[in-house]
DODRENMI-504554 format. One record per residue (C-alpha): residue in one letter; x, y, z. Coordinates in nm, 3 decimals, decimal comma, always signed. Layout:
res; X; Y; Z
A; X; Y; Z
...
***
This chain:
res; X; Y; Z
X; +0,708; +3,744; +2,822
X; +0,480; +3,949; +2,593
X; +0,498; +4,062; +2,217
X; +0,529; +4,423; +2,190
X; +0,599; +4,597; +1,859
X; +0,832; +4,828; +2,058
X; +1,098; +4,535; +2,171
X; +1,172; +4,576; +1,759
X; +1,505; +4,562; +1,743
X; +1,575; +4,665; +1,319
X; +1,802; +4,471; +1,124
X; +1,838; +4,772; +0,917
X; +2,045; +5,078; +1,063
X; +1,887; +5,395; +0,935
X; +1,838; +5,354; +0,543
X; +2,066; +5,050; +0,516
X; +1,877; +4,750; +0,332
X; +1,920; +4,395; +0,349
X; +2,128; +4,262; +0,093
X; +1,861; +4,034; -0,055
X; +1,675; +4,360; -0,136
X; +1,930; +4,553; -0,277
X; +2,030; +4,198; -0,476
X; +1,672; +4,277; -0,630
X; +1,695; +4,671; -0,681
X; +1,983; +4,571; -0,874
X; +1,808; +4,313; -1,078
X; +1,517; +4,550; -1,161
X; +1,777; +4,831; -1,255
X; +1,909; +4,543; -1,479
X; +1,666; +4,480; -1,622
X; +1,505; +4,790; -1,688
X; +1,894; +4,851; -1,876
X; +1,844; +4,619; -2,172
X; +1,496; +4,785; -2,222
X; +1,566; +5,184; -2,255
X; +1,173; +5,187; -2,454
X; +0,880; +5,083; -2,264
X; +0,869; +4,777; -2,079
X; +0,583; +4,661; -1,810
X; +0,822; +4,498; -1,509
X; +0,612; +4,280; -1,249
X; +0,820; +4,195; -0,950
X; +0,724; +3,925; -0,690
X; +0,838; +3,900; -0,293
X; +0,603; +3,749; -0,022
X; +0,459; +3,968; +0,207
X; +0,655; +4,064; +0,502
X; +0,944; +4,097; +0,280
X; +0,970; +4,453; +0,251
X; +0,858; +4,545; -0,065
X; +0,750; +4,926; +0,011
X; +1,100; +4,970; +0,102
X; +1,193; +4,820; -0,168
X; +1,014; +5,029; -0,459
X; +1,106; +5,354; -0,255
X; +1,437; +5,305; -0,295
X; +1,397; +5,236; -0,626
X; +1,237; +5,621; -0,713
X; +1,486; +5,749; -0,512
X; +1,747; +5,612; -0,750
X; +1,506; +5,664; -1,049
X; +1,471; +6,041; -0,950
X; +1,849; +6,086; -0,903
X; +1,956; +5,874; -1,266
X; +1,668; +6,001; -1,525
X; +1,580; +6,352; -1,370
X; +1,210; +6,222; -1,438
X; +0,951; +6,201; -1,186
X; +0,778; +5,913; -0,975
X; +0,431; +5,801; -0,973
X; +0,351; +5,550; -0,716
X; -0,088; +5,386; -0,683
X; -0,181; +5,261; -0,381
X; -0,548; +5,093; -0,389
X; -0,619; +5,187; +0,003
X; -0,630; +5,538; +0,148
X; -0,392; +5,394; +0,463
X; -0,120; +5,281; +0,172
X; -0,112; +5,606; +0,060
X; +0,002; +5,741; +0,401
X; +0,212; +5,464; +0,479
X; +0,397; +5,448; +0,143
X; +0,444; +5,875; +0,171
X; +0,583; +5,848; +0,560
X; +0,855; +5,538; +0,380
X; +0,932; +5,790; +0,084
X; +1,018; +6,077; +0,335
X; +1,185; +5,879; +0,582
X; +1,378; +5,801; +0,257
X; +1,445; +6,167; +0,204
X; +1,198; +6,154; -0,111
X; +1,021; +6,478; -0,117
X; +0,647; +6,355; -0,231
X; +0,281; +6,507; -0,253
X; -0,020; +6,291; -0,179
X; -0,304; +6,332; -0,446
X; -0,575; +6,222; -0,273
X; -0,948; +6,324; -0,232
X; -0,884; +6,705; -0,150
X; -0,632; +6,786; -0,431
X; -0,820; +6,932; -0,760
X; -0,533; +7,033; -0,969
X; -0,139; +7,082; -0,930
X; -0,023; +7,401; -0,952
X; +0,306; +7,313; -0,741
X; +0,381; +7,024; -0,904
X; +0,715; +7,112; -1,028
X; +0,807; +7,137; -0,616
X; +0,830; +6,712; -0,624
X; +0,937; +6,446; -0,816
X; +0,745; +6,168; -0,649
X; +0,366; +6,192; -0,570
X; +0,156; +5,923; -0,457
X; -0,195; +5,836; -0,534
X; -0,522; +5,631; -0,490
X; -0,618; +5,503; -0,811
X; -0,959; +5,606; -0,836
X; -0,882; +5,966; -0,744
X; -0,634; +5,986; -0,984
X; -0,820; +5,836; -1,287
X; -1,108; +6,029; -1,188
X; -0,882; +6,381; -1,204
X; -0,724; +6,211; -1,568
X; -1,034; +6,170; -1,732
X; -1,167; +6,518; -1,669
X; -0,858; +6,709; -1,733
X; -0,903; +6,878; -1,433
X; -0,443; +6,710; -1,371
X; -0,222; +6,660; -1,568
X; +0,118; +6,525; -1,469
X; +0,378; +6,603; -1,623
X; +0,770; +6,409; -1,690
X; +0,664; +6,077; -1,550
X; +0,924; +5,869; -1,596
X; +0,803; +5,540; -1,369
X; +0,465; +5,463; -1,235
X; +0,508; +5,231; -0,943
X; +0,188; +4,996; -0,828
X; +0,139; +4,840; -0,519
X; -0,026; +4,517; -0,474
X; -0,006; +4,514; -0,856
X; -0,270; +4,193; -0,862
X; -0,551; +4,468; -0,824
X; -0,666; +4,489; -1,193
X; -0,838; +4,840; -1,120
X; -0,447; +4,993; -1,190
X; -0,491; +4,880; -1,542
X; -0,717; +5,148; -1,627
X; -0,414; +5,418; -1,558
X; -0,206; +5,269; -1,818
X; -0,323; +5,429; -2,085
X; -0,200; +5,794; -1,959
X; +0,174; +5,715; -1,903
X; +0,235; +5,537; -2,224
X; +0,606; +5,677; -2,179
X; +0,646; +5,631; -1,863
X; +0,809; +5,318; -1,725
X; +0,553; +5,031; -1,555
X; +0,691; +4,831; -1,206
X; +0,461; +4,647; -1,043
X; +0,497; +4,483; -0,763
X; +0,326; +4,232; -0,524
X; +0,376; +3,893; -0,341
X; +0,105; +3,714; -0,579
X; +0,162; +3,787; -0,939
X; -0,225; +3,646; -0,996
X; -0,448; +3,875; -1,112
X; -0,787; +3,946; -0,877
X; -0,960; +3,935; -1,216
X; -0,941; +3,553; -1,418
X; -1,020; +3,719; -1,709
X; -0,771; +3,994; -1,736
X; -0,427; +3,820; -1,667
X; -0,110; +4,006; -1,570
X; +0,083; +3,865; -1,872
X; -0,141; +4,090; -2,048
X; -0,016; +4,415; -1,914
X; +0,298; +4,306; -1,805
X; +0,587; +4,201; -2,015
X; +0,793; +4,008; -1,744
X; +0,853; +3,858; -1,441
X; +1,138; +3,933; -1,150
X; +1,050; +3,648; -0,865
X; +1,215; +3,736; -0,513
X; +1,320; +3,504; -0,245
X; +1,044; +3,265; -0,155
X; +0,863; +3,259; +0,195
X; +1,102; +2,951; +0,260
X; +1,441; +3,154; +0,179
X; +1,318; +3,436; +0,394
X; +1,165; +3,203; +0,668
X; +1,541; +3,083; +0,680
X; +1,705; +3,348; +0,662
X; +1,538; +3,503; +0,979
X; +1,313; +3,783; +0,811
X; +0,989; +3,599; +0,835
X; +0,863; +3,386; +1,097
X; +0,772; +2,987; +1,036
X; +0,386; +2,907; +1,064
X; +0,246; +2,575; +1,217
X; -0,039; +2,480; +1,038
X; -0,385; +2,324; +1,187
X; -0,632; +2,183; +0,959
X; -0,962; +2,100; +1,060
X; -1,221; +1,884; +0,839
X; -1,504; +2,140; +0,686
X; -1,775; +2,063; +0,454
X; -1,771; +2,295; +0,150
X; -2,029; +2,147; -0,030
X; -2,298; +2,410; +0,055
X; -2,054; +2,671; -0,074
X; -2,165; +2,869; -0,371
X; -1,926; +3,066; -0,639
X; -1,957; +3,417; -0,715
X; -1,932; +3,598; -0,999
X; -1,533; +3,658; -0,896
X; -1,437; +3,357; -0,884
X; -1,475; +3,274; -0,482
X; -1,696; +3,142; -0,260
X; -1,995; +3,432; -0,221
X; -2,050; +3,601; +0,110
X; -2,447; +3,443; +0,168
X; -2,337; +3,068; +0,155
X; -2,025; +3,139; +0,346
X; -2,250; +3,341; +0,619
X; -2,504; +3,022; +0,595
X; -2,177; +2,752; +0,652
X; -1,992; +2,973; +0,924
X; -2,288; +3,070; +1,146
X; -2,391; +2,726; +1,201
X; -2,386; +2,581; +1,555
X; -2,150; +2,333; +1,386
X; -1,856; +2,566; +1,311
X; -1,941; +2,793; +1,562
X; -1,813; +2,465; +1,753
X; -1,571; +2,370; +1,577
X; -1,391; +2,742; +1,593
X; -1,393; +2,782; +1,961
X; -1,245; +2,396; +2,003
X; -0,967; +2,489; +1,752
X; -0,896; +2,832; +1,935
X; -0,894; +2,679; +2,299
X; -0,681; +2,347; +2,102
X; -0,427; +2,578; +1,939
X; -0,407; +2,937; +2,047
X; -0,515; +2,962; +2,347
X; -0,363; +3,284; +2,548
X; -0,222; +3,392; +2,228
X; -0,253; +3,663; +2,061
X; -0,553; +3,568; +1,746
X; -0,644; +3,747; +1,395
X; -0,990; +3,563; +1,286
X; -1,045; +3,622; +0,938
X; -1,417; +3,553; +0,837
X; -1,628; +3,620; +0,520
X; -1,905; +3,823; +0,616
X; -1,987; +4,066; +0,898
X; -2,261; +3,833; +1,035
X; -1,995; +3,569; +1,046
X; -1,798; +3,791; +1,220
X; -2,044; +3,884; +1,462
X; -2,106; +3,568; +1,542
X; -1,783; +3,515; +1,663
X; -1,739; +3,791; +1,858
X; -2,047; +3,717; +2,037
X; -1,910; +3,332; +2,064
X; -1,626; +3,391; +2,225
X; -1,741; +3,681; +2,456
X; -2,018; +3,425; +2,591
X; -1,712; +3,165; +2,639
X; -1,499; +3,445; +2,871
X; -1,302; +3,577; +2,632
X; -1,222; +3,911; +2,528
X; -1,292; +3,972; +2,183
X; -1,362; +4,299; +1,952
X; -1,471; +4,297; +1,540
X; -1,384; +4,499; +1,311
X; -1,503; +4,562; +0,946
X; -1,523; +4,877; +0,707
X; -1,870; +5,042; +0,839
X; -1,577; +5,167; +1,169
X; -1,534; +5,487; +1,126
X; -1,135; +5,581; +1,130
X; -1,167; +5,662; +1,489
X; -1,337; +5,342; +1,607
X; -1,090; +5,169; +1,397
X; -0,800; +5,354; +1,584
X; -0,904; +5,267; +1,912
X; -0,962; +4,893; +1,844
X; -0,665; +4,830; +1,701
X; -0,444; +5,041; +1,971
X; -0,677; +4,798; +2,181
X; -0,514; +4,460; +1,984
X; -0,223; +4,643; +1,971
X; -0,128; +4,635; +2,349
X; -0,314; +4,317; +2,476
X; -0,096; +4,036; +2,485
X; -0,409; +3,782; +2,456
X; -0,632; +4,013; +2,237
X; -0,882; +3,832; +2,000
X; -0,966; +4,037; +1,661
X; -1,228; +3,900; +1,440
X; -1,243; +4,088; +1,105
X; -1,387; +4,116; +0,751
X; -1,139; +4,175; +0,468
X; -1,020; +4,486; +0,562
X; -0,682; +4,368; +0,777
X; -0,547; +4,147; +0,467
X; -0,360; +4,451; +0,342
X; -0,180; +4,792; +0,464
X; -0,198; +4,575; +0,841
X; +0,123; +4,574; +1,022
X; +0,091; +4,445; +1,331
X; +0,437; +4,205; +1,442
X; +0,282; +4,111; +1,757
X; +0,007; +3,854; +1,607
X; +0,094; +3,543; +1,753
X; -0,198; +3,318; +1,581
X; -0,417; +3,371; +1,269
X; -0,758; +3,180; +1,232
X; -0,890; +3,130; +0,841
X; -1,297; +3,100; +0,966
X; -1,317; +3,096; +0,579
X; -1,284; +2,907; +0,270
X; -1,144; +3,120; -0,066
X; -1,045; +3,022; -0,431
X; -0,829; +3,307; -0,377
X; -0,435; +3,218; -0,371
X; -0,349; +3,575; -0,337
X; -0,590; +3,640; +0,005
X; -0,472; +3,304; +0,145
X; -0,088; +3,440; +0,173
X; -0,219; +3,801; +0,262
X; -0,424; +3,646; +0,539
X; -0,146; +3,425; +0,675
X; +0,107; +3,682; +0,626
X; +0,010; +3,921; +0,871
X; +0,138; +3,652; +1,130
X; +0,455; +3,598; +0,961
X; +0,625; +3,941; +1,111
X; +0,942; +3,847; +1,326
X; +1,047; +3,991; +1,699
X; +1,341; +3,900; +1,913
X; +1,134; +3,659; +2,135
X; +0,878; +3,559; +1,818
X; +1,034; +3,302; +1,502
X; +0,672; +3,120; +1,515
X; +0,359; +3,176; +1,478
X; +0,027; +2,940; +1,453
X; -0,231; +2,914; +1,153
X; -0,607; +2,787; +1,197
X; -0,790; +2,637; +0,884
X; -1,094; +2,570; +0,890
X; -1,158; +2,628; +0,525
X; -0,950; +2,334; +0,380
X; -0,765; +2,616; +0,216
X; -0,330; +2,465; +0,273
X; -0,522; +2,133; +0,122
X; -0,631; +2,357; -0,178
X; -0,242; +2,566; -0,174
X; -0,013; +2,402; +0,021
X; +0,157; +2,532; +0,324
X; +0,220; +2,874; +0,320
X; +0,561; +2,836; +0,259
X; +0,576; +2,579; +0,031
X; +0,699; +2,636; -0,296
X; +0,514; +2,784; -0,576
X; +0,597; +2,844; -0,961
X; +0,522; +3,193; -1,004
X; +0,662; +3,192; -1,326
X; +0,420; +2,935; -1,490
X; +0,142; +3,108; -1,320
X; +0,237; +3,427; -1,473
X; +0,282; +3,291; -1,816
X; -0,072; +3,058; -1,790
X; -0,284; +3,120; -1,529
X; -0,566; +2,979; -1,699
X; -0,393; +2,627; -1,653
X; -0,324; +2,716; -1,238
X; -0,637; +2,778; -1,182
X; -0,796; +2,456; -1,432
X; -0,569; +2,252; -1,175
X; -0,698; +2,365; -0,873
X; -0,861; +2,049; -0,659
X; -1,235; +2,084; -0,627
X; -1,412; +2,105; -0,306
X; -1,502; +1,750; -0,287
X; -1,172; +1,616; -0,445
X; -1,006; +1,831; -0,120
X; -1,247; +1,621; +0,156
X; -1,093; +1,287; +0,034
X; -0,794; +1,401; +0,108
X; -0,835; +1,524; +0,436
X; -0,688; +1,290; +0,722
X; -0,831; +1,319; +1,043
X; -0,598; +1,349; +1,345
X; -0,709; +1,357; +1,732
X; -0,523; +1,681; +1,944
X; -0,330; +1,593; +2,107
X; -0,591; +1,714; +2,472
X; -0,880; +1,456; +2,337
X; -0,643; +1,156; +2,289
X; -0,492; +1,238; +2,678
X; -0,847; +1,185; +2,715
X; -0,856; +0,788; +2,589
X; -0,493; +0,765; +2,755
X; -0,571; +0,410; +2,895
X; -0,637; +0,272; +2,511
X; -0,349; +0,146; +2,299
X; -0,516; +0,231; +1,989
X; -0,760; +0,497; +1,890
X; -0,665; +0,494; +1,530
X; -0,928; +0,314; +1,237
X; -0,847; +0,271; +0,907
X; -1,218; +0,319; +0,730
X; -1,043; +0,238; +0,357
X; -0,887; -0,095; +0,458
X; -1,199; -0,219; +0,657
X; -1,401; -0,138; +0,416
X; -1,181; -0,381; +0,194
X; -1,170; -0,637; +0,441
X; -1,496; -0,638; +0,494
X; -1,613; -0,676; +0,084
X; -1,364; -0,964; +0,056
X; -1,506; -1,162; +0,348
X; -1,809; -1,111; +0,127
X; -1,992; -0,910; +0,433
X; -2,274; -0,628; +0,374
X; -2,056; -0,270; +0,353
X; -2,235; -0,175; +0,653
X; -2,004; -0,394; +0,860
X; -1,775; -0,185; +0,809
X; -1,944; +0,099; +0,999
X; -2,064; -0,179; +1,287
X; -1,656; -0,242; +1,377
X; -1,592; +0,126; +1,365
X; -1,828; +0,212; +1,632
X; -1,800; -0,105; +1,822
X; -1,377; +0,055; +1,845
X; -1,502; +0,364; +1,938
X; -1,756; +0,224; +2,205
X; -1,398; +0,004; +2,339
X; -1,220; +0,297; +2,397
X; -1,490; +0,495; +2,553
X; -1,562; +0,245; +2,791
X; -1,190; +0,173; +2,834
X; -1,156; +0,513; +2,976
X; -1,489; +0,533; +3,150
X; -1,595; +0,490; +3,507
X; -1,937; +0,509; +3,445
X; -2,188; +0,571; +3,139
X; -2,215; +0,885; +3,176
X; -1,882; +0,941; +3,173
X; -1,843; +0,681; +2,839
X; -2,119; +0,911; +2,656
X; -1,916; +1,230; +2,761
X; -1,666; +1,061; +2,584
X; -1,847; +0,999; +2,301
X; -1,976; +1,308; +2,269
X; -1,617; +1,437; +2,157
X; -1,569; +1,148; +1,895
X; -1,821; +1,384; +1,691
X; -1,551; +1,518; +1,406
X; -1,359; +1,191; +1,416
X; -1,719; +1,000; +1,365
X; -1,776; +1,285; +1,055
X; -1,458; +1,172; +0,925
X; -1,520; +0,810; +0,903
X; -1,828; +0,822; +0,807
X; -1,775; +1,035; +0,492
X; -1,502; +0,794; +0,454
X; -1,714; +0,516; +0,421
X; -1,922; +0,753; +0,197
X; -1,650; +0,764; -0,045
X; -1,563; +0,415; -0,034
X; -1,967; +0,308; -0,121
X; -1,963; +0,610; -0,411
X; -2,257; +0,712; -0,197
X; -2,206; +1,099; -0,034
X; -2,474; +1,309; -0,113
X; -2,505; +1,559; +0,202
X; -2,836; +1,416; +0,336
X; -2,700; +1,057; +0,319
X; -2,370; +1,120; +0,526
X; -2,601; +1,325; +0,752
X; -2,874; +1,037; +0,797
X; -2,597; +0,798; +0,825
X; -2,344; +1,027; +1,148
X; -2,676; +1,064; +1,328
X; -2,746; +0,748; +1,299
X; -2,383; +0,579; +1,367
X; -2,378; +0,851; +1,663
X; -2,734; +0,682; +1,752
X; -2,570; +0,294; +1,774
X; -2,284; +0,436; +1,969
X; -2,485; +0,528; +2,253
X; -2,674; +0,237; +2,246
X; -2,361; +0,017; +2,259
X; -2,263; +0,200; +2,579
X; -2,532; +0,150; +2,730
X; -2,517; -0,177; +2,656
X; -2,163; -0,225; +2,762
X; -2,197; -0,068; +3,126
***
């Protein structure tokens, strides 16, 4: 049975909300109470929770309490439509200020409008608009430190942001400083089960970051990430996780960089499958017609470039690949969360990492302190673990296809730590260590062998489980520059083969 966004069956009838969002219209109303002057509100709910539906039914009571008008910023032209069809459907009579409107003559005809920030600041700051009896301006995906800019023309007005990652995309303008408090919603856990959000099953697969540069915003820059993710290495390494893990489902690659994202497209479409990219140099009509296309194949592959993370809605994503690395905690939940949309036959969905990026965060829905965060980011982001501190702790695991593979051995499994120990107290040379690990590896390749060609077929898939000991044993001799642990997998991968041949 497929996943079609039409087999929807709401939980909501008509304008009814859940009762965990009208528990948090109330709080915000609450709140807002014991504050009649200005206050900045920030209000948190993971995505997938509904929080457009939220904040328009918060104008509409706004509207209908003060008299006053409703400003809502969207940072995306496609919010701006999406957040007007949710006010109307809402019966909230609203204008659109985007691109094409100068001036507003009729604005006394609506009390809600909603606009892109730039176009708005940009009619502000030449007088060419003024609006007037503002009570509340609304932000979406408040994290966006370009809506800071706005603040200064609605002094009056009440501030609510919201957003499922109260961290600002800036590290050097915190939220705390334009926003006097925090509201957190239910957590990705609560909603997960509760039955509004489905449960992801996480992958991780081993990936180098060391070659991985830092841009000026804090995250890994587009050039090394192209350099890393291009390479006939990953390129491997992707199309064994898809075919491992999400095979025949439906799969959102995220990638950073277009070349990276060409790459895959033309990976996969050499392997058999089909495959489009998208990034923001489609026009709106090539756009449309590749995402009706995703939209209504069941096994559709999408590879993309940023511009899916928000304003995507798309239930019927079964799997979502992260061909990236990012400092970012904010785009690692947006990413995920565009899998985590629920249907009657879909309560799971599957997450790809090859970017060591639930080692950096967690699990998607683990728990997280948004609180402290808001009140000292600073101190999150002092405690994230480094690139190299995330490697050690990476634990290699065999899928569960390769170890069906060495079916007729007992025991694939090598401990490179406790060797290594065993090995210094018998007083041995360290490189012992690496001489029992690939005389194991040559056992069970030969164990499950008919011939030698068959044991160095065999071999030939050990390659990330050899990568993994072998930086192991890098860590254990405080030896792991790049070049070494490369000299030293080519030339344990060397020995192998020569043991095999050996052996048969």
């Amino acid at each position: 049975m497929t996943l079609q966004s039409i087999d929807i069956q709401e939980k909501k009838v008509g304008k009814k909300l859940y009762t965990y969002q009208l528990d948090a219209i109330d709080q915000i109303f609450e709140c807002l109470s014991r504050f009649p002057d200005k206050h900045n509100l920030l209000y948190q709910l993971p995505t997938g929770g509904g929080k457009t539906v939220i904040f328009t039914e918060i104008a509409k009571r706004f509207i209908k309490e003060t008299g006053k008008k409703v400003l809502i910023l969207t940072h995306r032209i496609e919010l701006c439509a999406q957040t007007s069809n949710m006010l109307t459907e809402f019966d909230v009579h609203n204008k659109i200020i985007n691109s094409k409107v100068k001036t507003l003559p009729d604005q006394d005809n609506y009390m809600c409008f909603v606009a892109m920030v730039e176009t708005l600041n940009n009619r502000l700051n030449d007088e060419l608009l003024e609006m007037e009896n503002v009570g509340m301006v609304i932000i979406d995906e408040a994290h966006y430190n370009s809506f800071s800019k706005l603040f200064k023309f609605f002094e009056h007005s009440v501030i609510l942001g919201v957003t499922a990652t109260p961290l600002s995309s800036n590290i050097k303008l915190p939220m705390n400083e334009n926003y006097n408090e925090l509201i957190v919603g239910h957590s990705i856990a609560e909603l997960i089960e509760k039955g509004f959000l489905s449960k992801a099953t996480t992958f991780g697969f081993d990936v180098n970051l060391s070659s991985l540069k830092i841009g000026i915003d804090g995250d890994y820059t587009v050039s090394s990430s192209e350099r890393l993710y291009t390479a006939s290495v990953m390129q491997e390494k992707l199309i064994h996780a898809y075919e491992e893990t999400c095979l025949g489902k439906k799969t959102l690659i995220f990638n950073n960089g277009i070349n990276t994202s060409r790459y895959v497209q033309e990976l996969f479409s050499k392997a058999g499958y089909e495959i489009k990219h998208l990034d923001h140099t489609h026009n709106d009509e090539e756009r449309k017609s590749i995402l009706q296309w995703f939209k209504h194949k069941p096994d559709a592959i999408l590879t993309s470039v940023g511009i899916l993370t928000t304003g995507f809605d798309e239930p019927t994503v079964e799997s979502i690949i992260l061909n990236r690395a990012t400092k970012s905690l904010t785009l690692y939940h947006q990413m995920i969360g565009r899998g985590s949309r629920i249907l009657p036959n879909k309560s799971t969905f599957t997450v790809v990492d090859l970017g060591n990026n639930a080692l950096r965060f967690g699990l998607w829905d683990s728990p997280v302190d948004w609180y402290a965060i808001f009140r000292s980011p600073d101190f999150y982001y002092q405690n994230l673990s480094n690139d190299e501190d995330l490697q050690r702790q990476f634990k290699y695991k065999m899928p569960a296809s390769l170890r069906e593979k060495f079916s007729k051995s007992e025991n694939i499994e090598f401990n490179m730590q406790e060797e290594y120990e065993l090995v210094k107290n018998e007083g041995l040379r360290p490189k012992v260590t690496l001489d029992r690990s690939i005389e194991q590896h040559a056992k069970i390749c030969a164990e499950n062998s008919d011939d030698i060609s068959d044991a160095l077929s065999l071999a030939k898939l050990l390659d990330d489980d050899i990568d993994y000991r072998v930086r192991k044993y890098s860590y254990c001799i405080c030896k792991h520059t790049d070049n070494y642990v490369k000299w030293l997998q080519e030339d344990y991968k060397s020995k192998l083969h020569l043991l095999l041949n050996k052996k048969f």
